[in-house]
BALUMDREN-611015 format. One record per residue: residue in three letters; x, y, z of N, C-alpha, C in turn. Coordinates in steps of 0.05 Angstrom, whole numbers, padded with zeros to 5 digits, always signed. Example, Ala and Ser with C-alpha at 12.3 -4.5 7.8 and 13.67 -1.06 7.14 Angstrom:
ALA+00264-00114+00156+00246-00090+00156+00264-00066+00156;SER+00257-00045+00142+00273-00021+00143+00258+00001+00157;
end
This chain:
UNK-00359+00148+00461-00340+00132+00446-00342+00103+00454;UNK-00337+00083+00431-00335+00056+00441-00316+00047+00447;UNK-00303+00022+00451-00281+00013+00468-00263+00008+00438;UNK-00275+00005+00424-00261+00008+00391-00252+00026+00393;UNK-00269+00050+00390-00259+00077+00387-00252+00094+00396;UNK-00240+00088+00425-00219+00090+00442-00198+00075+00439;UNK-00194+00055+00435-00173+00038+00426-00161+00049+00399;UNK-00174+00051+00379-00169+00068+00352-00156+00088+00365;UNK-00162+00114+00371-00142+00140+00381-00122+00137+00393;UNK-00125+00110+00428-00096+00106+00433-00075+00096+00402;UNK-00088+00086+00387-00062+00063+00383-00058+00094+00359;UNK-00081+00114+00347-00065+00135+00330-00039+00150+00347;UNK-00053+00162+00374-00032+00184+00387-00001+00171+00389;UNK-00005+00141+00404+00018+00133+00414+00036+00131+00384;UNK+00029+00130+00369+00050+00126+00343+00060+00155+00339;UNK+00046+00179+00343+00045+00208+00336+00069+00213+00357;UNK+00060+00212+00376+00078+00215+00404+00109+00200+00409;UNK+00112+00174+00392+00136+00161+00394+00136+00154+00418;UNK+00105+00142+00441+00098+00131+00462+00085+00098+00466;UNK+00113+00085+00475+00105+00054+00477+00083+00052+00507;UNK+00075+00031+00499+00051+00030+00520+00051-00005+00534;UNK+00060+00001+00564+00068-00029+00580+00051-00034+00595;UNK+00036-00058+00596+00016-00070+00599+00027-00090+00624;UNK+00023-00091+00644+00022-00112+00658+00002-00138+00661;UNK+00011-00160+00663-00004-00182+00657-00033-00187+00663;UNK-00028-00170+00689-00051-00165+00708-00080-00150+00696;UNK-00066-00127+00679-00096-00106+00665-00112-00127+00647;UNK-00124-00116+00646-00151-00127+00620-00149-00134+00595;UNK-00171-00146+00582-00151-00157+00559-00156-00126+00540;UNK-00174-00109+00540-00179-00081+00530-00150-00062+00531;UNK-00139-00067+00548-00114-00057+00550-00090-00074+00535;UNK-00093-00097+00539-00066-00104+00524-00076-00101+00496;UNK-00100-00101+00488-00103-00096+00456-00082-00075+00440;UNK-00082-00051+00465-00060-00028+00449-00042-00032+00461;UNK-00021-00050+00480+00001-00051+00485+00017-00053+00475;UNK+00044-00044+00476+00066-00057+00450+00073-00071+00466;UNK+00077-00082+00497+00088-00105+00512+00072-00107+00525;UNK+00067-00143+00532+00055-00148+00560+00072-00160+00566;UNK+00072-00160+00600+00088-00184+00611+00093-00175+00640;UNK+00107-00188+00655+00111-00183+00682+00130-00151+00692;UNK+00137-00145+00711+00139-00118+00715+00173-00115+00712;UNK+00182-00125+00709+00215-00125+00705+00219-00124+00670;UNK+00205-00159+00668+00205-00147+00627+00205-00130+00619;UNK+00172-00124+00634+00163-00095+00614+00186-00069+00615;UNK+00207-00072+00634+00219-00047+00641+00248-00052+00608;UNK+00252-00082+00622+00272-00091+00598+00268-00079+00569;UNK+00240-00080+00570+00234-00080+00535+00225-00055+00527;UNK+00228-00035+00549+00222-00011+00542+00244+00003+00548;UNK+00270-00006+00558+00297+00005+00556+00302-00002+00527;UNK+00292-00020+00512+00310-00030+00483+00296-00014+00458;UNK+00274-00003+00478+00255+00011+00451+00261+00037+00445;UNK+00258+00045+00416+00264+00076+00404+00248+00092+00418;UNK+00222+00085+00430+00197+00118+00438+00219+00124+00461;UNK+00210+00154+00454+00223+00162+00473+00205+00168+00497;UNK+00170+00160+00493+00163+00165+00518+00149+00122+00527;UNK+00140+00120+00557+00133+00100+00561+00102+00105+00581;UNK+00085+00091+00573+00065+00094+00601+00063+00064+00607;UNK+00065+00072+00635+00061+00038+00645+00036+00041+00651;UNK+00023+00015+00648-00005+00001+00653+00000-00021+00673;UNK+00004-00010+00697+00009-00031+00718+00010-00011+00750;UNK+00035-00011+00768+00027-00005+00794+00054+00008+00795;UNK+00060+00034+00816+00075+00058+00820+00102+00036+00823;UNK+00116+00009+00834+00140+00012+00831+00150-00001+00802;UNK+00140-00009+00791+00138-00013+00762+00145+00007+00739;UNK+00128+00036+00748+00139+00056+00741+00167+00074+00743;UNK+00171+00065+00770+00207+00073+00778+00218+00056+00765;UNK+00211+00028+00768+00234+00014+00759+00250+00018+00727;UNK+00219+00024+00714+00220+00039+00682+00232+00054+00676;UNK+00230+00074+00693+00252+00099+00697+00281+00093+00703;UNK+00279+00075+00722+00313+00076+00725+00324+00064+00708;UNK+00312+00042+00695+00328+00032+00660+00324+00048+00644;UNK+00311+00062+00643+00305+00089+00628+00314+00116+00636;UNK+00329+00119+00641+00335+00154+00650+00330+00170+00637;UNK+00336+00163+00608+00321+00183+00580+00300+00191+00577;UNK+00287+00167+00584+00261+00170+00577+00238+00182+00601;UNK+00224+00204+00578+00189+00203+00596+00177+00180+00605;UNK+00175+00171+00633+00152+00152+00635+00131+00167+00657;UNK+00109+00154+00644+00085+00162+00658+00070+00134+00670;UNK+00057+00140+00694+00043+00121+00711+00011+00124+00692;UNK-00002+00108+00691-00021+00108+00670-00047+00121+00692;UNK-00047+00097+00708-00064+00121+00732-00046+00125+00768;UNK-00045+00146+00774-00031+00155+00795-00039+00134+00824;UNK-00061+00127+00819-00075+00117+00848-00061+00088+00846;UNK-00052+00067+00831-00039+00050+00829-00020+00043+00835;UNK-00021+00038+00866-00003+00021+00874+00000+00000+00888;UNK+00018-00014+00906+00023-00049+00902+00024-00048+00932;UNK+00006-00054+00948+00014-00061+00978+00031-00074+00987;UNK+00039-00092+00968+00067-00114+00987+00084-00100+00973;UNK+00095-00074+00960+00109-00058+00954+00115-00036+00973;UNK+00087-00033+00984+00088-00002+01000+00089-00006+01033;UNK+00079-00035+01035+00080-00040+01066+00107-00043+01083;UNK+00132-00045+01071+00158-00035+01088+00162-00006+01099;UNK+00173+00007+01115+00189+00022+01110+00211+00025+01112;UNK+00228+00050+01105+00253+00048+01103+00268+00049+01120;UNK+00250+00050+01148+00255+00054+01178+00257+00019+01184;UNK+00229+00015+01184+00238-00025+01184+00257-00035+01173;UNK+00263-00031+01150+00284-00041+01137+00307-00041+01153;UNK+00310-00007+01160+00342-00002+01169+00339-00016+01207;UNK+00321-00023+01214+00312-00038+01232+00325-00071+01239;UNK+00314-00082+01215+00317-00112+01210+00343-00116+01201;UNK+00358-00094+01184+00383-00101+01173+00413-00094+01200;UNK+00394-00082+01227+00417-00079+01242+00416-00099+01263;UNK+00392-00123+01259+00381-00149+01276+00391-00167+01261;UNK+00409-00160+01235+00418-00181+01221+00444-00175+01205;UNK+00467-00174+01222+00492-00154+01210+00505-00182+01190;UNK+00511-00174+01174+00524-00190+01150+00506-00207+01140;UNK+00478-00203+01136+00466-00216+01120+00462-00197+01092;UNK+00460-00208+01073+00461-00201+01045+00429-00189+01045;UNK+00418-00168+01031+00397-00157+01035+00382-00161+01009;UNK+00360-00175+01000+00350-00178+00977+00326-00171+00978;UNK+00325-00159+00958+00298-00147+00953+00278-00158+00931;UNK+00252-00166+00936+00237-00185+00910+00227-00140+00899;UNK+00220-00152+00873+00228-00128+00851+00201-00115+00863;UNK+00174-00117+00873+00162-00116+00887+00170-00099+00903;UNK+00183-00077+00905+00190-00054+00928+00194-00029+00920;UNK+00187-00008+00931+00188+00013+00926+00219+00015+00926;UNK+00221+00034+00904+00257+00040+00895+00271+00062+00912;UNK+00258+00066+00943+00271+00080+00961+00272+00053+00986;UNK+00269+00034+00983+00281+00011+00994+00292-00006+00986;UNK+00303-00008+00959+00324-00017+00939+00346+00007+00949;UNK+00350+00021+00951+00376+00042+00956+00379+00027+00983;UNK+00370+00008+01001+00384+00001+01023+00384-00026+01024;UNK+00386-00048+00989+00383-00063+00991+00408-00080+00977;UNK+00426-00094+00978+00445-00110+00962+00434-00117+00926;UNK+00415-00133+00930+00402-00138+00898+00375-00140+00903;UNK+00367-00136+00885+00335-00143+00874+00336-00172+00850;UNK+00310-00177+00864+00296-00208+00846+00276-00211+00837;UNK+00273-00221+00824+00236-00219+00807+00234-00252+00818;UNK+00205-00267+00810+00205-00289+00823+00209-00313+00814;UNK+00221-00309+00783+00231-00329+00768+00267-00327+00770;UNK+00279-00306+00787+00310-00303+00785+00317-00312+00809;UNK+00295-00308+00838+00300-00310+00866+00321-00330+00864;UNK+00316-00349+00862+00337-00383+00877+00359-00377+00851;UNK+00348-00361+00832+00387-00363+00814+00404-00346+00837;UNK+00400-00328+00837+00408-00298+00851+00418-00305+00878;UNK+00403-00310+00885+00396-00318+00925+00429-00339+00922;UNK+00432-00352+00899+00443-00383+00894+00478-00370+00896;UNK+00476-00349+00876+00491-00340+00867+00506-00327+00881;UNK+00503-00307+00904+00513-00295+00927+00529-00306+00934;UNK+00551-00284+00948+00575-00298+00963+00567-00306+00993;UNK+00545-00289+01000+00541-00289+01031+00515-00314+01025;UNK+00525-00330+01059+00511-00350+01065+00487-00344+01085;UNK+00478-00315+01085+00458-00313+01112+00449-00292+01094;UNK+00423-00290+01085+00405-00276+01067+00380-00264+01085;UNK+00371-00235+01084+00356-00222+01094+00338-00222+01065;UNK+00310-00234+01068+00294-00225+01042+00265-00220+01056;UNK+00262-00192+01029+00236-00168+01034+00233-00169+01011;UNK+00197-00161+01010+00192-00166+01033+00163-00188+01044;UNK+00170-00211+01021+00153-00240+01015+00165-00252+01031;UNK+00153-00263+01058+00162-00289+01062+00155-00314+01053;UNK+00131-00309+01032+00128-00334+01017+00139-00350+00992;UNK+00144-00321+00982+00161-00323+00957+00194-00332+00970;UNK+00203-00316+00981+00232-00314+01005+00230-00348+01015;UNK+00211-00365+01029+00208-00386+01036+00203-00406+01016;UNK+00206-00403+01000+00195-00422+00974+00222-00423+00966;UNK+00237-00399+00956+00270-00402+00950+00285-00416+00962;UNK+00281-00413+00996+00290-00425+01023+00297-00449+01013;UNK+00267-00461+01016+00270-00492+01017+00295-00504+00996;UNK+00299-00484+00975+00311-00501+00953+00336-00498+00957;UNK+00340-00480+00972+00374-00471+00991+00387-00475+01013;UNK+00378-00502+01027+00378-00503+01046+00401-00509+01060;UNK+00432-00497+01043+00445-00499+01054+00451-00464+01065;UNK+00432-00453+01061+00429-00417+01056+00416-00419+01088;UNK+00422-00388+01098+00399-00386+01120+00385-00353+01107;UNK+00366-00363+01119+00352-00338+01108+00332-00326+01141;UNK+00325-00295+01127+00304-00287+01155+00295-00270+01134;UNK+00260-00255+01140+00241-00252+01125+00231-00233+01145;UNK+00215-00220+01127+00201-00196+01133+00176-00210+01137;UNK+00155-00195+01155+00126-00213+01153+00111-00190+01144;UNK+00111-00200+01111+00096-00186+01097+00086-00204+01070;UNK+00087-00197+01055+00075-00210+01030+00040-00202+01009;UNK+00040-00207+00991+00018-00209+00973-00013-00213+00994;UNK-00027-00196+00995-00049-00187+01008-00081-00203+00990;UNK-00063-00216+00971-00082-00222+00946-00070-00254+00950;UNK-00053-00259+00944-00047-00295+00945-00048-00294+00974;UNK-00049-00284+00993-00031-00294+01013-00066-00303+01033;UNK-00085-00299+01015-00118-00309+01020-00126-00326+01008;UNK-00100-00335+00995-00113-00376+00984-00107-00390+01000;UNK-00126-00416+01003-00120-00427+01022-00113-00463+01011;UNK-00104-00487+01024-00102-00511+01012-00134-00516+01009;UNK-00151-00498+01029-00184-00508+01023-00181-00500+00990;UNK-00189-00477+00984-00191-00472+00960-00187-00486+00942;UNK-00156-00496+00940-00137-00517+00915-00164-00544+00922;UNK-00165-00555+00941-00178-00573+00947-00212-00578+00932;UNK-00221-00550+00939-00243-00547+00929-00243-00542+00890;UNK-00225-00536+00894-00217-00524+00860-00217-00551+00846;UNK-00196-00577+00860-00193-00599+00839-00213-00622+00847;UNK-00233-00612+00864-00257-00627+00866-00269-00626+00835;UNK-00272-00596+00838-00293-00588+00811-00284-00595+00785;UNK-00258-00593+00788-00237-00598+00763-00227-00622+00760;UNK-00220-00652+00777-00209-00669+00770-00185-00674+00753;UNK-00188-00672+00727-00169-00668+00715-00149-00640+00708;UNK-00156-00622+00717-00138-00599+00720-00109-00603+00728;UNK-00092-00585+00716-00060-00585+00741-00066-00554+00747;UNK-00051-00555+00770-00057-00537+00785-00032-00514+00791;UNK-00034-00489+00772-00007-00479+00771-00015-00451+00790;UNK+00004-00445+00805+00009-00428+00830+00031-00415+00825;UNK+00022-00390+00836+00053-00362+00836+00062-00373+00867;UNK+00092-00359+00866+00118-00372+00900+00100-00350+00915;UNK+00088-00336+00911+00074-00314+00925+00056-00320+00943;UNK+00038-00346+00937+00022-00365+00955+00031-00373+00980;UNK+00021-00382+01000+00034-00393+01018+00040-00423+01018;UNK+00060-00423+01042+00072-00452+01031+00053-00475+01030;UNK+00030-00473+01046+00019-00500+01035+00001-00497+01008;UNK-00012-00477+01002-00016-00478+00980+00003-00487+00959;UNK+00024-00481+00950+00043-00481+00937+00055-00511+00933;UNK+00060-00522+00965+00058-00554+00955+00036-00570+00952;UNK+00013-00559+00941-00007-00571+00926-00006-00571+00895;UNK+00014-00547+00885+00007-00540+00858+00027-00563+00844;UNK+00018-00570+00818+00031-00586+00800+00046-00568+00780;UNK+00055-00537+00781+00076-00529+00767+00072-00493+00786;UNK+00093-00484+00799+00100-00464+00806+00115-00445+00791;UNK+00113-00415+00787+00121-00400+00778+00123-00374+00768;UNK+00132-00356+00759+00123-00335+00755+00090-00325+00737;UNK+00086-00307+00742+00068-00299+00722+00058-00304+00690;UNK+00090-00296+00680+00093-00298+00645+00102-00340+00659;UNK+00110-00347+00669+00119-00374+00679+00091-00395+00676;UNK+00072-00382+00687+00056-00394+00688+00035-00401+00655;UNK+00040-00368+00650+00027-00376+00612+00041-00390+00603;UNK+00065-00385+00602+00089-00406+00586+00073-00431+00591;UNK+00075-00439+00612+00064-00468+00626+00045-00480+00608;UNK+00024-00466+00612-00004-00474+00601-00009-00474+00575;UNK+00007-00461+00559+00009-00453+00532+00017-00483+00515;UNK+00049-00488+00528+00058-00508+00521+00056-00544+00525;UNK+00034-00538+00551+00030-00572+00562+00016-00579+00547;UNK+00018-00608+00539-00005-00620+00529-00032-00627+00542;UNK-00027-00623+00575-00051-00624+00579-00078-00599+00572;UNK-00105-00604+00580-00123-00586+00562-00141-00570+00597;UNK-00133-00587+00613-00156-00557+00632-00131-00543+00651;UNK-00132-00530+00672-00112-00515+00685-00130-00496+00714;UNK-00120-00504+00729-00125-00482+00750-00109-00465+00759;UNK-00113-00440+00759-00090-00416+00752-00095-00406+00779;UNK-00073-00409+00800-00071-00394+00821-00053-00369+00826;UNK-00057-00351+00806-00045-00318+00803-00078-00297+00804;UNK-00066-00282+00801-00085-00260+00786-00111-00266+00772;UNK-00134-00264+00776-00152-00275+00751-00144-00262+00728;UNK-00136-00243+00728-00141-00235+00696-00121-00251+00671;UNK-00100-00271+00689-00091-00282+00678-00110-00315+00663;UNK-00129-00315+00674-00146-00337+00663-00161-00323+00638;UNK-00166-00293+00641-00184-00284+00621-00168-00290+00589;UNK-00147-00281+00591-00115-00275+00576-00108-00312+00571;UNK-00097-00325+00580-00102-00356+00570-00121-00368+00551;UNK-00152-00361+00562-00177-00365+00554-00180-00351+00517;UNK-00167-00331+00516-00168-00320+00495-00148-00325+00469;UNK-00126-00333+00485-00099-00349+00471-00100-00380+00479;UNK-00112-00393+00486-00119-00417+00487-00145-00430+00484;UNK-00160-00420+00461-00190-00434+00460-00201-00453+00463;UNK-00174-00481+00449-00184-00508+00451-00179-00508+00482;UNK-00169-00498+00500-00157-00507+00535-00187-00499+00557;UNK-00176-00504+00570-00197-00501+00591-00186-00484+00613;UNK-00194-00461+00623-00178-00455+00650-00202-00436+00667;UNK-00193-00449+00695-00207-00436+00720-00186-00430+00735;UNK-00209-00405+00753-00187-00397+00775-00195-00406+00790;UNK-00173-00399+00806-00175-00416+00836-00189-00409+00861;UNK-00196-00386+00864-00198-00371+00886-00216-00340+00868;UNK-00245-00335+00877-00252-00312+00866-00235-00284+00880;UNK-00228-00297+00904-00207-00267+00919-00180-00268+00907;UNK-00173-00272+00875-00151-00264+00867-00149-00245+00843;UNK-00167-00237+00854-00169-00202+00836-00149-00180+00854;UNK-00136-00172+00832-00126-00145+00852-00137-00122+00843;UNK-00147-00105+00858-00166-00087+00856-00145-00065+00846;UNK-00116-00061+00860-00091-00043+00846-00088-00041+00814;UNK-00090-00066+00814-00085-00069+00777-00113-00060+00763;UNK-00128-00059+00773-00157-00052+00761-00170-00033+00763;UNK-00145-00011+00773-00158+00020+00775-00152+00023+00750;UNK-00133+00019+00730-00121+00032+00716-00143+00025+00684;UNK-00154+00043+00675-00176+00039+00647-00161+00048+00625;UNK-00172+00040+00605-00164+00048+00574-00168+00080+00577;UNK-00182+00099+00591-00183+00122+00585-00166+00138+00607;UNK-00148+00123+00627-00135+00127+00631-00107+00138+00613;UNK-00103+00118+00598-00084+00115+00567-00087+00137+00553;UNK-00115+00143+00552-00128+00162+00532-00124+00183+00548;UNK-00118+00194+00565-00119+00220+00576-00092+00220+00591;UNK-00072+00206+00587-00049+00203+00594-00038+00209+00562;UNK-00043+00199+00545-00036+00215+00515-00046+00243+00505;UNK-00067+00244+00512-00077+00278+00511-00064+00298+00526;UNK-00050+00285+00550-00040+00300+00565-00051+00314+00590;UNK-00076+00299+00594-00088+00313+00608-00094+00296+00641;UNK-00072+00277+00640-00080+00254+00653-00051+00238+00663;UNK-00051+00219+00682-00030+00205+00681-00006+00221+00702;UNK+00012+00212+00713+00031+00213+00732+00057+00211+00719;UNK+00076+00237+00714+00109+00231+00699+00124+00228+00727;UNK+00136+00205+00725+00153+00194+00745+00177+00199+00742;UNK+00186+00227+00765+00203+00237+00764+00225+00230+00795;UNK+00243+00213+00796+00262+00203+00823+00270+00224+00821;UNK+00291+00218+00850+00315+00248+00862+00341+00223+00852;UNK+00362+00247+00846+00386+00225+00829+00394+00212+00854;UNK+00389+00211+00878+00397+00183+00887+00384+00163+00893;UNK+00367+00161+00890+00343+00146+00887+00347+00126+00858;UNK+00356+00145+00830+00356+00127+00815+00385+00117+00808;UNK+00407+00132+00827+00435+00106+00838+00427+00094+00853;UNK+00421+00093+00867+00428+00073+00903+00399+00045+00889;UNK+00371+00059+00872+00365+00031+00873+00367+00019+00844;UNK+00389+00041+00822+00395+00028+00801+00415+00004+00804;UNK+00436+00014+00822+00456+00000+00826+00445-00032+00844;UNK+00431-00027+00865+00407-00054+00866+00394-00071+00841;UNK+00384-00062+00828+00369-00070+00790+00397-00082+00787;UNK+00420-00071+00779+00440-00074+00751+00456-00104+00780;UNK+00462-00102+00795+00466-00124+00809+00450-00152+00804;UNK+00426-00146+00797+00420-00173+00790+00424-00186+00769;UNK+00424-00161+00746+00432-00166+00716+00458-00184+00725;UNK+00484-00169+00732+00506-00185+00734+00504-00210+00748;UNK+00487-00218+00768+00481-00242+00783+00463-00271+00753;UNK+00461-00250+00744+00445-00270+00721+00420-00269+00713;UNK+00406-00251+00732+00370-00245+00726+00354-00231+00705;
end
C-alpha cells in the first residue's frame, strides 16, 4: 500500500468507527494529514472532550493518553502505539514526589501537564507551558514546589519573583541539549532570523530567543510576524509543519538533536492497525487515578488555563 492508500482507509474506518484521531504537533506531517486535531497535548484532550466520536486515538506519548481519558471518561481512547512515552513525564516517582513535598511543607505542588497522571493525584494543579505564570500567578500560596521542569518552572520564576519556588532536577532530555553555542551558531548562518524557543530550554538558551513559548505558541508566532526567516528551537518536526503552511517563510532548526525519537515511534500504520483493531493500547485508569489527577486537570481550568 502507498502512504495515499493508507491514508485513504484511515480517513474511511475512522468515519465508520465514529473515531477522532489526535495528532500531536510533534508526529509527521503523514499523520496530521488524517487528523481531525493537531496541537499541543492538553488541546488535543480539550477538543476531544467537545467531540461526538465516541472513540479517540492519540498520536502522541502515554500521558497524553490519560489525560484524554480523564476529560473523557466516556470515551474509548487508545494510545496509537504503546511504546510511546515522554521521559520528562516518566522520570519522577511517586516516591520522589512524596519525598520533596515533605522537604517542602506548605508549598503549593504544581505539576507541568508533562506527568504521568499517578503523580497529578499528589499534586495541587497542573500547567501546560503557556498557563504556567497565569496559574503559578494565580495561587493563594506564596512558596510553589514545581515538577518536574526546572527550566520551564525557572522561566515562570523569573517573572514571579515575588513567588518562591523549588524544582525538581529534571526536565526535557531533548531541549535540555541546546546549548547558547547552538543559538549562536544558528544566527551566524541565519542573520536575519528571530529566534523562537520553547520555556523547556535552558535558561540561557531562552534568553537568547527573540519570542518564547509554547509549541502551538510558537506557530502562532511565525505564522503571524511579518518577518520571513525563523529559527525554531522546539521539536523539528515543527519546522517541517511551518515549512508546509508557510511557503513564502523561511525556517531552520536550531539544533539537529531536537528530534524526539518518543514522538516518532508512532506511524500511520500504527493508526491503521489501531482501527482494524488489531493494534494500539485502550487506556484504561483505576477510578482513583482518574479523581485524584482529574481533580489536579479541573483545578487549572478554574485557575484560568
Amino acid at each position: 500500500m502507498t502512504i495515499q492508500e493508507i491514508q485513504q482507509e484511515i480517513l474511511r474506518m475512522k468515519k465508520e468507527q465514529n473515531v477522532c484521531i489526535l495528532a500531536h504537533a510533534y508526529q509527521g506531517q503523514e499523520i496530521l494529514e488524517v487528523a481531525d486535531y493537531m496541537g499541543d497535548s492538553y488541546g488535543l484532550s480539550v477538543q476531544a472532550s467537545k467531540s461526538d466520536a465516541s472513540g479517540v486515538i492519540m498520536c502522541g506519548v502515554r500521558f497524553m493518553a490519560e489525560t484524554c481519558k480523564i476529560l473523557s471518561p466516556m470515551k474509548r481512547v487508545w494510545l496509537a502505539n504503546p511504546q510511546a512515552g515522554c521521559p520528562m513525564a516518566e522520570q519522577m516517582s511517586l516516591e520522589e514526589l512524596r519525598r520533596l513535598k515533605e522537604e517542602h511543607p506548605g508549598y503549593a505542588v504544581v505539576a507541568y501537564i508533562n506527568t504521568t497522571s499517578e503523580l497529578k493525584t499528589e499534586c495541587d494543579v497542573c500547567v501546560t507551558s503557556s498557563s504556567a505564570e497565569k496559574i503559578c500567578r494565580a495561587l493563594e500560596q506564596d512558596k510553589i514546589l514545581f515538577i518536574p521542569d526546572p527550566n520551564l518552572g525557572s522561566y515562570v520564576a523569573d517573572r514571579i519573583p515575588e513567588k518562591e519556588f523549588a524544582f525538581y532536577r529534571g526536565g526535557c532530555p531533548r531541549h535540555l541539549v541546546v546549548t547558547p553555542q547552538d543559538v549562536e551558531r544558528a544566527k551566524e548562518k541565519h542573520p536575519d532570523a528571530l529566534v523562537l524557543v520553547h520555556p523547556e530550554c535552558r535558561k540561557e538558551v531562552v534568553q537568547l530567543a527573540d519570542y518564547v513559548g509554547s509549541t502551538t505558541g510558537i506557530m502562532d508566532f511565525a505564522r503571524k510576524s511579518q518577518s520571513q526567516e525563523f529559527i525554531i528551537g522546539t521539536e523539528n518536526s515543527i519546522v517541517e509543519h511551518l515549512q508546509f503552511e508557510c511557503p513564502d517563510k523561511q525556517f531552520y532548526p536550531l539544533a539537529v538533536q531536537l528530534t524526539c525519537m518518543n514522538m516518532k515511534v508512532t506511524t500511520l500504520m500504527d493508526i491503521y492497525h489501531c482501527l482494524k483493531g488489531n493494534g494500539g493500547e485502550e487506556i484504561v485508569l483505576p477510578q482513583n487515578i482518574m479523581d485524584g489527577a482529574g481533580k489536579c486537570i479541573h483545578r487549572m481550568v478554574e485557575l484560568g488555563g
